[in-house]
C-alpha positions in Angstrom: -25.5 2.8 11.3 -24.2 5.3 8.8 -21.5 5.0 6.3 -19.0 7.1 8.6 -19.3 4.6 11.2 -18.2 2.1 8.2 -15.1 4.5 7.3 -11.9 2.7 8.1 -13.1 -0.7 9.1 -12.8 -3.0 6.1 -13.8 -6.0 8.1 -17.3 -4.4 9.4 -18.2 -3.1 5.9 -17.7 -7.0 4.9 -20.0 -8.4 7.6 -22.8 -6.2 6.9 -22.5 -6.6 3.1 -22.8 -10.4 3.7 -25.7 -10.2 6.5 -27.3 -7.9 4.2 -26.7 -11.2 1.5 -28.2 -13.4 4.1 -31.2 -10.9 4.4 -32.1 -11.1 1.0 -31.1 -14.8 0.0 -35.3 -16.1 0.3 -36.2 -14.1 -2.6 -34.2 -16.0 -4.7 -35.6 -19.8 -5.0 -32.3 -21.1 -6.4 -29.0 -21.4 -5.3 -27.6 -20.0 -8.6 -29.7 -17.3 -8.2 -28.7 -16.6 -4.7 -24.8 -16.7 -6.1 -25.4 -14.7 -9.0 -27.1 -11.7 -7.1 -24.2 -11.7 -4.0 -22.1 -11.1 -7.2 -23.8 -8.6 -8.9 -24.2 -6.3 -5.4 -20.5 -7.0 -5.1 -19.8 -5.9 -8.3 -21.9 -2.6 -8.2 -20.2 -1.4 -5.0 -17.2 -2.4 -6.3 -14.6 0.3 -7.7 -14.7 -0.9 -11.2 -15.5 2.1 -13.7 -17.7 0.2 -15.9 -21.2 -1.2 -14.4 -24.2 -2.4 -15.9 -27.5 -2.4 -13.6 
């Protein structure tokens, strides 16, 4: 699936991002860990100016 297939549907670009989540959820042991990175992909594809990685 490309990124033009994405354009337009909010909803589907949601459920991927958080299947994606659930994809890489076993590499982190703990469930702060787990919270912290959803939160950190959010915030890099997010459309704040400023982001640290």
């Amino acid at each position: 699936m490309s990124v033009s297939d994405w354009a337009g549907s909010v909803s589907d670009w949601s459920h991927a991002l958080e299947g994606l989540k659930d994809v890489i959820a076993p590499a982190f042991k703990r469930s702060e860990q787990r919270a912290s990175a959803g939160v950190f992909i959010d915030g890099l594809l997010s459309g704040a100016e400023r982001k640290t990685g």
